[in-house]
N, CA and C atoms as an extended XYZ file, in Angstrom:
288
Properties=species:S:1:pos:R:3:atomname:S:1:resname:S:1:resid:I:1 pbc="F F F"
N        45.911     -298.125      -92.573 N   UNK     1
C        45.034     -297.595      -91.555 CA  UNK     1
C        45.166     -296.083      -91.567 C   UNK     1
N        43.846     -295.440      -91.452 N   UNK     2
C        43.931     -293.773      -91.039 CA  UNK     2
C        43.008     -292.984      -89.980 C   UNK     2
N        43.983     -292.772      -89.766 N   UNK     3
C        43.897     -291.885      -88.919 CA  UNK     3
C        44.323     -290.690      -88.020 C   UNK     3
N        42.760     -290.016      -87.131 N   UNK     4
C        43.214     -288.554      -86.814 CA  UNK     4
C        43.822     -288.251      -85.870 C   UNK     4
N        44.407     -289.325      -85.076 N   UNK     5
C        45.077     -289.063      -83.747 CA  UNK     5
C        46.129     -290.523      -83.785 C   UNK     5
N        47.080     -290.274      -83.313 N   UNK     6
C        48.027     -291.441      -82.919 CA  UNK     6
C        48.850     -290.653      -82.272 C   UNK     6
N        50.081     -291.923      -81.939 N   UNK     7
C        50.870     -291.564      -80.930 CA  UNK     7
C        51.844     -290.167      -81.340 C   UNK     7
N        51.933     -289.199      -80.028 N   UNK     8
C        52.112     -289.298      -78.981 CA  UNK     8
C        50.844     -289.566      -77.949 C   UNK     8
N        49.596     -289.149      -78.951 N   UNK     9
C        48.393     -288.831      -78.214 CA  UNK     9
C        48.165     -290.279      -77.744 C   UNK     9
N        47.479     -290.068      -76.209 N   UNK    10
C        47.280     -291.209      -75.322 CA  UNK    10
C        45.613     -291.199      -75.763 C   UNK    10
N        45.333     -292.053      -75.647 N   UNK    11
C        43.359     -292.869      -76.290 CA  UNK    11
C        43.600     -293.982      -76.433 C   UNK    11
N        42.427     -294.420      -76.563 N   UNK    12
C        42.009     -296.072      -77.006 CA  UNK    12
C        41.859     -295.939      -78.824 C   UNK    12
N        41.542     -294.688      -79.269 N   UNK    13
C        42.463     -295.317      -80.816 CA  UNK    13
C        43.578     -295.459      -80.942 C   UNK    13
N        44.600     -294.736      -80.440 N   UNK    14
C        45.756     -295.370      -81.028 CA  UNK    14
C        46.166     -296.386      -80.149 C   UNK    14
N        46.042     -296.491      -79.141 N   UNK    15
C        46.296     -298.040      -78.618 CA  UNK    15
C        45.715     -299.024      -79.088 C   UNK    15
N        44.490     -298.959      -79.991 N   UNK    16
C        44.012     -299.738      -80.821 CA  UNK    16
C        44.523     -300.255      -82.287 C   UNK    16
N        45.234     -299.033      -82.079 N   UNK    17
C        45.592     -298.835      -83.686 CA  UNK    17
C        46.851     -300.086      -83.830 C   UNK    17
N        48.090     -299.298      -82.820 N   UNK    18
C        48.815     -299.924      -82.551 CA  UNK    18
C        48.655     -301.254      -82.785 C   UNK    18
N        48.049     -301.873      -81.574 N   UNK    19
C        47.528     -303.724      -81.651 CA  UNK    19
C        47.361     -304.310      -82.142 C   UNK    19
N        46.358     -303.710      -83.694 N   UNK    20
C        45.712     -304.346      -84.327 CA  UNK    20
C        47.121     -304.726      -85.229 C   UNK    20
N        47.727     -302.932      -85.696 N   UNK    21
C        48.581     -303.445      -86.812 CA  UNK    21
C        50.178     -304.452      -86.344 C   UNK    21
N        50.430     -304.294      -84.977 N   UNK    22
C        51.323     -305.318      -84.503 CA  UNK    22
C        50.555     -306.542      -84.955 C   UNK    22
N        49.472     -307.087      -84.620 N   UNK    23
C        48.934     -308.699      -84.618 CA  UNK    23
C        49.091     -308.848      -86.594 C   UNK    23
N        48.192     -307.657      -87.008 N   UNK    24
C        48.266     -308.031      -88.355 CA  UNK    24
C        49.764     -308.482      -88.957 C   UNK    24
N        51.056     -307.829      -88.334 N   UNK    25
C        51.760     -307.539      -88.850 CA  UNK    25
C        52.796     -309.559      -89.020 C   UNK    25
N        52.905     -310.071      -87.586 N   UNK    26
C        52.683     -311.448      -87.288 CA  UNK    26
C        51.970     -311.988      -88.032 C   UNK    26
N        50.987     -311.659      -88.307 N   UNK    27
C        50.261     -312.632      -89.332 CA  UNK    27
C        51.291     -312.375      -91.125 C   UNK    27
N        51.871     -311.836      -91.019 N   UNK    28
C        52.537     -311.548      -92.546 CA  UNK    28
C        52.104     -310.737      -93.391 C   UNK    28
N        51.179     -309.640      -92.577 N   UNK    29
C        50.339     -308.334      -93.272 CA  UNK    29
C        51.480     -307.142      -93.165 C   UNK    29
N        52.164     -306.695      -94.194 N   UNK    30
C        52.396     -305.178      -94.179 CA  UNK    30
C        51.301     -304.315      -94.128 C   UNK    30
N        51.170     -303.628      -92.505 N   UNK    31
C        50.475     -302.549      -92.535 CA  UNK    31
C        51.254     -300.981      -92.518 C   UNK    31
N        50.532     -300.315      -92.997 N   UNK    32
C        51.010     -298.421      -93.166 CA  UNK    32
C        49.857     -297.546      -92.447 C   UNK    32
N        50.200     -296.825      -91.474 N   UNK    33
C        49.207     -295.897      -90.562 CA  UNK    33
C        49.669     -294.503      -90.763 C   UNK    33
N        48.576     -293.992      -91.514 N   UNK    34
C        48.440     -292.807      -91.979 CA  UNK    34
C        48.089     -291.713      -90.866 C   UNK    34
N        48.932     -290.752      -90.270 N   UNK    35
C        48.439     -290.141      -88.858 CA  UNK    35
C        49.210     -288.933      -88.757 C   UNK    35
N        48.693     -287.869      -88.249 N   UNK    36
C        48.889     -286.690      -88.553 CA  UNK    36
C        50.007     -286.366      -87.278 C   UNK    36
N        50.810     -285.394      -87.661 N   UNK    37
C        51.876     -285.096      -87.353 CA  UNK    37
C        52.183     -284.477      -85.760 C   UNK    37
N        53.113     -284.592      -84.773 N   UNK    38
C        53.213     -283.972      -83.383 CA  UNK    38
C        54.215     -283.348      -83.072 C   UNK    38
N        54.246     -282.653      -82.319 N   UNK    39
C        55.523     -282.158      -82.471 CA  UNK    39
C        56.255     -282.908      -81.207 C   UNK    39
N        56.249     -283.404      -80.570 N   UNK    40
C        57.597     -284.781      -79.632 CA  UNK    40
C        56.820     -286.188      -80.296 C   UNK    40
N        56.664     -286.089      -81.219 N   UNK    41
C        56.239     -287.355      -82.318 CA  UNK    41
C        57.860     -288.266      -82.005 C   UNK    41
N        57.341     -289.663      -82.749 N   UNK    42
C        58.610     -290.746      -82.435 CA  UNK    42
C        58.545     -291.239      -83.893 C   UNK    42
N        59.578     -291.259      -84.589 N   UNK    43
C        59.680     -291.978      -85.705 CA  UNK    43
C        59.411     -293.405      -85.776 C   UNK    43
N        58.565     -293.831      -86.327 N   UNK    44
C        58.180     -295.318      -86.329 CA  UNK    44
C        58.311     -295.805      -88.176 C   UNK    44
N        58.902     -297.007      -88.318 N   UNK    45
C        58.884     -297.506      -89.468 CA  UNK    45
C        56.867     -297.621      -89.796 C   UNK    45
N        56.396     -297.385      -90.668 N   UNK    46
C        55.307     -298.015      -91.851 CA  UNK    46
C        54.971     -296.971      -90.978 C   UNK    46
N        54.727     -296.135      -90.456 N   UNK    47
C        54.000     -294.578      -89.937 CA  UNK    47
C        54.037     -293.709      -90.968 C   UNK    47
N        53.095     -292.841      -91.689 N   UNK    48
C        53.755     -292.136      -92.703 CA  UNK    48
C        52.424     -291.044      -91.489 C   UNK    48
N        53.150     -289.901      -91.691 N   UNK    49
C        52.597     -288.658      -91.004 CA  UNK    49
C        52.387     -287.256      -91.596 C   UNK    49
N        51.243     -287.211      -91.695 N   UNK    50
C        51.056     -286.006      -92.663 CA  UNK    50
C        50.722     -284.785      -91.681 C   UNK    50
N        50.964     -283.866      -92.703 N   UNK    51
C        50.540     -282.313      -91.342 CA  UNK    51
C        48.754     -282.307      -90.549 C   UNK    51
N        49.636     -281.758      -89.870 N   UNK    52
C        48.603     -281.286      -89.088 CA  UNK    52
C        48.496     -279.749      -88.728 C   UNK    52
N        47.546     -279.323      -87.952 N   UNK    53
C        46.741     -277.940      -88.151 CA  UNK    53
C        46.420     -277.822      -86.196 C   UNK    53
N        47.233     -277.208      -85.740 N   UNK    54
C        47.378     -277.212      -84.164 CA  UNK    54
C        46.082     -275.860      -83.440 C   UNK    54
N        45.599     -276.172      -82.592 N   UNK    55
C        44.931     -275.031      -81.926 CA  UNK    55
C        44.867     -275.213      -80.420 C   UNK    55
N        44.708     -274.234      -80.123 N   UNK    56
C        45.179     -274.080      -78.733 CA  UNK    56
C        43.763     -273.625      -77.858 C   UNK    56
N        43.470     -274.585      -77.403 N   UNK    57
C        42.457     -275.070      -76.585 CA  UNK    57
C        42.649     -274.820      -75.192 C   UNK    57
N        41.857     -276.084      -74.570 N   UNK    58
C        42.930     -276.659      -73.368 CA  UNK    58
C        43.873     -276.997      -73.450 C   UNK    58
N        44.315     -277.636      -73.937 N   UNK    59
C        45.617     -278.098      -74.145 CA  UNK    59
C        45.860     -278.082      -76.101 C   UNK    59
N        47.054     -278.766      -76.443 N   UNK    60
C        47.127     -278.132      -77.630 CA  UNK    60
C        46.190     -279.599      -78.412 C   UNK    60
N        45.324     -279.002      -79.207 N   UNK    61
C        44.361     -279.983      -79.677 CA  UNK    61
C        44.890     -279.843      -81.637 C   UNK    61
N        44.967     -281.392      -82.003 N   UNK    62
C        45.375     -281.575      -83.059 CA  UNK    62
C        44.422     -281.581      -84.486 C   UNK    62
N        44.258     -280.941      -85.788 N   UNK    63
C        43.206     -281.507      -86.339 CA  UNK    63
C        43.905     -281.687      -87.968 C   UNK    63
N        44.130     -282.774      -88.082 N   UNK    64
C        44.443     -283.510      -89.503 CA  UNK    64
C        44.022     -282.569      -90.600 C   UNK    64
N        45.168     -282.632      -91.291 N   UNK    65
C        45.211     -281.760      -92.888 CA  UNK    65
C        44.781     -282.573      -93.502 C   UNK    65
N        43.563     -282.486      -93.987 N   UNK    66
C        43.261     -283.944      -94.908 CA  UNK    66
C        43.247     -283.317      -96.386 C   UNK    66
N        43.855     -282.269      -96.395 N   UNK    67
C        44.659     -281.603      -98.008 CA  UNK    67
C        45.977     -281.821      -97.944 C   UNK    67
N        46.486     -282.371      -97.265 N   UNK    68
C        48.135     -282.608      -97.400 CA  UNK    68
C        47.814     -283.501      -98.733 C   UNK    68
N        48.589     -282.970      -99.689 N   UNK    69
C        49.409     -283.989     -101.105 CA  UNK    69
C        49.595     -285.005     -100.512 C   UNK    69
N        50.465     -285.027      -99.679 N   UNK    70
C        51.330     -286.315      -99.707 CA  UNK    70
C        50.931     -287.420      -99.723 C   UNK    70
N        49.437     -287.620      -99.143 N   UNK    71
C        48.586     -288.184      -98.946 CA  UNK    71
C        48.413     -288.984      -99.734 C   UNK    71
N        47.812     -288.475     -101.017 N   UNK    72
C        47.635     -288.414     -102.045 CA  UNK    72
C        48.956     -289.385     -102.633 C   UNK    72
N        50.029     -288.470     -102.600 N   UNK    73
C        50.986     -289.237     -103.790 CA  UNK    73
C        51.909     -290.386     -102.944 C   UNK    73
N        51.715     -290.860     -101.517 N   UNK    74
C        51.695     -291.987     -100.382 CA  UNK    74
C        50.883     -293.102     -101.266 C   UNK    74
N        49.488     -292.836     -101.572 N   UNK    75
C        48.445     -293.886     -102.208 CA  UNK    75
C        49.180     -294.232     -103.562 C   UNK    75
N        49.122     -293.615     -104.405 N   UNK    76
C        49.938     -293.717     -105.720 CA  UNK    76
C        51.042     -294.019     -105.809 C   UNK    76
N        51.850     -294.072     -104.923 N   UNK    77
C        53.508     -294.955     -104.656 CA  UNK    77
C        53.356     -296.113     -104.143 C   UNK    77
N        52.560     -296.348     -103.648 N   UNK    78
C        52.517     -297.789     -102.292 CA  UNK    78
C        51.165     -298.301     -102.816 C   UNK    78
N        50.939     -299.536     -103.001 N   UNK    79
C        50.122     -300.467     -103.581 CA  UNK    79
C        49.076     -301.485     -101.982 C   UNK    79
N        48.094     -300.460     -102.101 N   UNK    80
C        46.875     -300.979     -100.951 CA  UNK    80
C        46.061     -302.073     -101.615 C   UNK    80
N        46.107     -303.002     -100.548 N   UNK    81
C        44.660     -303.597     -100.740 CA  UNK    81
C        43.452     -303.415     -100.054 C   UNK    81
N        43.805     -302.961      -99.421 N   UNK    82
C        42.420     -302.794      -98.263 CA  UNK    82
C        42.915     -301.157      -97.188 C   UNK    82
N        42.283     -300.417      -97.201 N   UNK    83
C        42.330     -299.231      -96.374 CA  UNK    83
C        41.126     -299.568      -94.974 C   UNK    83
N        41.630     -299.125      -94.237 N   UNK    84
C        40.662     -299.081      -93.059 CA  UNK    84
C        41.028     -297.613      -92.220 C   UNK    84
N        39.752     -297.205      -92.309 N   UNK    85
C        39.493     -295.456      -91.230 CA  UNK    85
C        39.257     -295.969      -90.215 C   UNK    85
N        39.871     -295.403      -88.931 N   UNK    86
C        39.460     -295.263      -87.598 CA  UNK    86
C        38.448     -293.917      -87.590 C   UNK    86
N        38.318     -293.099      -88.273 N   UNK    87
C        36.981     -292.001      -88.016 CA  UNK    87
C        36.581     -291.674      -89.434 C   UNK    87
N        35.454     -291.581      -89.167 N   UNK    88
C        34.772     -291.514      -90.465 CA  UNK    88
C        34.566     -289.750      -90.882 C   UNK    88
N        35.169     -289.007      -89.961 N   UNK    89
C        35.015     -287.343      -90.433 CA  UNK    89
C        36.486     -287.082      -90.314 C   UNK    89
N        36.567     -286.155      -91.124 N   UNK    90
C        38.219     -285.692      -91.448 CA  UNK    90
C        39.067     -286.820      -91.961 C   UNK    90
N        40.127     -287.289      -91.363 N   UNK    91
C        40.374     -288.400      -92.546 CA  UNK    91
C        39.878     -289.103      -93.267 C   UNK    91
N        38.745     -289.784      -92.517 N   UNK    92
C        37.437     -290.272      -93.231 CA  UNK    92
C        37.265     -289.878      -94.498 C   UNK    92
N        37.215     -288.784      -94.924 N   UNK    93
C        36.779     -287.564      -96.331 CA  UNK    93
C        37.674     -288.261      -97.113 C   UNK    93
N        39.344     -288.087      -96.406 N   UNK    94
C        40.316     -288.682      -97.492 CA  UNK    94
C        40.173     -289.872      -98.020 C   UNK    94
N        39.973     -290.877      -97.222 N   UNK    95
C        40.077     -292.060      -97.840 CA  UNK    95
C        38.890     -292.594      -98.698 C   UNK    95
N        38.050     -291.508      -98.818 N   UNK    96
C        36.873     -292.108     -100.216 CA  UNK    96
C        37.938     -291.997     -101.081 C   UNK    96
């Protein structure tokens, strides 16, 4: 799964995100959620977190490096069958 916001950030994507890949995970699916980086972030196993690009808004607003490598060499180490985007702009780009 990818995406441009997850936890710490409070929304209905990543509480979505969350859910889905807990239920998948019960079912005997290894899932990996691709999500850009925070700074009071929580280490979570199958989270892989790539940088992010901070601006200062109202509050501090996050926007996904979707040039981070790692990205990149994450796909080429770890064997996907199926990718799924939660937004189709900015990470979106990456996962064509």
């Amino acid at each position: 799964m990818m995406t441009n916001n997850y936890k710490p950030f409070v929304g209905g994507v990543p509480i979505s995100i969350e859910r889905l890949a807990a239920k998948l995970r019960t079912l005997g699916h290894e899932v990996y959620i691709f999500a850009p980086s925070y700074d009071m972030e929580v280490e979570e196993e199958y989270v892989i977190r790539y940088h992010s690009l901070k601006q200062k808004l109202r509050r501090e607003f996050i926007i996904p490096n979707i040039f981070d490598p790692m990205i990149e060499e994450k796909f080429k180490e770890l064997s996907f069958d199926l990718i799924h985007v939660h937004h189709p702009m900015l990470i979106g780009y990456t996962a064509e």
